[in-house]
C-alpha positions in Angstrom: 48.9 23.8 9.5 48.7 23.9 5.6 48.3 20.3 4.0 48.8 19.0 0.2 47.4 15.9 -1.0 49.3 13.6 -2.4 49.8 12.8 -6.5 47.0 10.8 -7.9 47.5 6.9 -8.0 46.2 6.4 -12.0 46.7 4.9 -15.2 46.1 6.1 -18.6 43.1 3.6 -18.7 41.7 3.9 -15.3 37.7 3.2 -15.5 36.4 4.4 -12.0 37.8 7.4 -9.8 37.8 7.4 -5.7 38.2 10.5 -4.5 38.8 11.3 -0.5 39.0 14.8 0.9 42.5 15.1 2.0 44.7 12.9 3.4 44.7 12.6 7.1 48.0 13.2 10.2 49.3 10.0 9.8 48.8 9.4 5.8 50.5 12.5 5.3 53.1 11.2 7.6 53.9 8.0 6.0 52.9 9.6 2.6 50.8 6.6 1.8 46.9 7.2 0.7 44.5 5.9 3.9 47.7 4.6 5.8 46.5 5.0 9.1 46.0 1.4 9.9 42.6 2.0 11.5 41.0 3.0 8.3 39.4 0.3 6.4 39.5 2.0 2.8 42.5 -0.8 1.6 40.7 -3.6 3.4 38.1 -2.9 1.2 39.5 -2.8 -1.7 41.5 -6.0 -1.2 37.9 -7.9 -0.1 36.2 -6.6 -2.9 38.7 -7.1 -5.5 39.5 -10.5 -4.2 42.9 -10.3 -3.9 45.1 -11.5 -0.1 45.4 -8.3 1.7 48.8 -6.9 2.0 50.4 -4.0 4.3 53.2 -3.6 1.0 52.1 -0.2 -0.2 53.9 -0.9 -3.6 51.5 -3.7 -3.5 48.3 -1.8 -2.6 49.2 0.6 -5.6 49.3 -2.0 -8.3 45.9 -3.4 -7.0 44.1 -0.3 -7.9 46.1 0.2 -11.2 45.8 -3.3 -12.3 41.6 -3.2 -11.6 41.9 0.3 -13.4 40.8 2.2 -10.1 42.1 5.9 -10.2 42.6 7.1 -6.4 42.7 11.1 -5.8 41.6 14.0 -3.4 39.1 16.7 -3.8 41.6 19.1 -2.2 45.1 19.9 -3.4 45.7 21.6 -0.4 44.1 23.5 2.8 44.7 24.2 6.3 43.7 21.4 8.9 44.7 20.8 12.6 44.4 17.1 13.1 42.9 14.8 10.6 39.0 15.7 11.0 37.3 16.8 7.7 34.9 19.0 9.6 38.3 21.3 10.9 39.5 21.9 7.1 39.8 25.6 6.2 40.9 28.0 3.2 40.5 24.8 0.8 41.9 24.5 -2.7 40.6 21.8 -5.0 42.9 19.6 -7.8 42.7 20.3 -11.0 40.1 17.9 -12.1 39.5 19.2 -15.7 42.8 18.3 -16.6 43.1 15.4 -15.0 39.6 14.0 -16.2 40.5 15.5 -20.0 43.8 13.0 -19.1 41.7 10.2 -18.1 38.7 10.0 -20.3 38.0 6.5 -19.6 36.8 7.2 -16.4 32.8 6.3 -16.1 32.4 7.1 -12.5 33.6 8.9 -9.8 33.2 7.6 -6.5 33.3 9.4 -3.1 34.8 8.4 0.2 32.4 10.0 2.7 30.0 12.8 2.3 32.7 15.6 2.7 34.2 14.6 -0.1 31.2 15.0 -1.8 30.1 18.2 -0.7 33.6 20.0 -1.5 33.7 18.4 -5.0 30.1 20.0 -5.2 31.6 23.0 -4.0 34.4 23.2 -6.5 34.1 21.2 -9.2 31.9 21.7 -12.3 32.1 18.9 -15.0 31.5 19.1 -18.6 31.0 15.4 -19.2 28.4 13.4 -17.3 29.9 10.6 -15.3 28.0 8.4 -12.5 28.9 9.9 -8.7 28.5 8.0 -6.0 29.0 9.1 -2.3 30.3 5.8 -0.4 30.5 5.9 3.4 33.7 7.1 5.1 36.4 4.2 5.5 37.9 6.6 8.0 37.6 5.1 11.8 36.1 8.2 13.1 32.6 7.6 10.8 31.7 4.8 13.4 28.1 5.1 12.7 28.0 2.2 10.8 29.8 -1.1 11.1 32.5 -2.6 9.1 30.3 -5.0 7.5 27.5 -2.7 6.5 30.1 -0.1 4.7 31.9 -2.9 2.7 28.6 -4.0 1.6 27.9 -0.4 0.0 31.5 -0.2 -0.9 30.8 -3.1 -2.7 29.5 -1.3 -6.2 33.0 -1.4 -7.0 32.5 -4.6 -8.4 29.7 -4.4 -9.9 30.9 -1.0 -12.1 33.7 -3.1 -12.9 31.8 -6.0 -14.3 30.1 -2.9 -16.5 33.2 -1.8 -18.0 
């Protein structure tokens, strides 16, 4: 089954960039970034940015534009039976010299997972030097860690915020 990622989620002065690998079944479905309700990436972000959490997806949007948080995929598009990172095949990667040409106040790019990681490795060569962090997956299926332990590393957010 061929999958596209959605748009990015981005300002014109967005300061930190969170990529995933490609959106999963049931994002792709309600064509909402992480909306699987199992998947703890907007719980985070709520938590860390200290706002109420809120289902609203409008809302949810507006939170990462307003905290100048850019939110994107490696991949544009590829094949991919179910939601697992690990069954992705014949991969194509955004266009991040463009976007990052677009967005040249981004200082760092984080990523969500280690598969993110690896196919921006893969793919993507930058010009510029920015700060890239691997995070660990907010999806439900990286249960190696606990909620609690992931926030904590998901937690730099803030402090690359108070930076900028």
């Amino acid at each position: 089954m061929k999958s596209f990622s959605f748009a990015p989620i981005s300002t014109h002065d967005s300061e930190i960039l969170i990529l995933g690998t490609m959106p999963g079944t049931k994002s792709l479905e309600l064509n909402q970034y992480y909306g699987h309700n199992q998947n703890n990436f907007w719980k985070f972000m709520f938590a860390i940015l200290g706002e109420d959490f809120s289902n609203d997806y409008e809302i949810r949007k507006a939170l990462l534009e307003k905290n100048k948080i850019a939110l994107w995929d490696v991949l544009q598009y590829c094949d991919r039976v179910g939601s697992l990172d690990s069954a992705i095949k014949n991969e194509i990667a955004n266009d991040f010299e463009t976007f990052l040409k677009q967005h040249s106040n981004i200082k760092a790019i984080l990523f969500n997972g280690q598969k993110a990681h690896a196919f921006f490795k893969k793919y993507i060569h930058l010009e510029k030097t920015y700060q890239l962090i691997t995070l660990p997956s907010t999806s439900p299926a990286n249960a190696g860690k606990s909620f609690d332990s992931k926030l904590s590393e998901w937690k730099i957010i803030a402090v690359l915020k108070n930076r900028s």
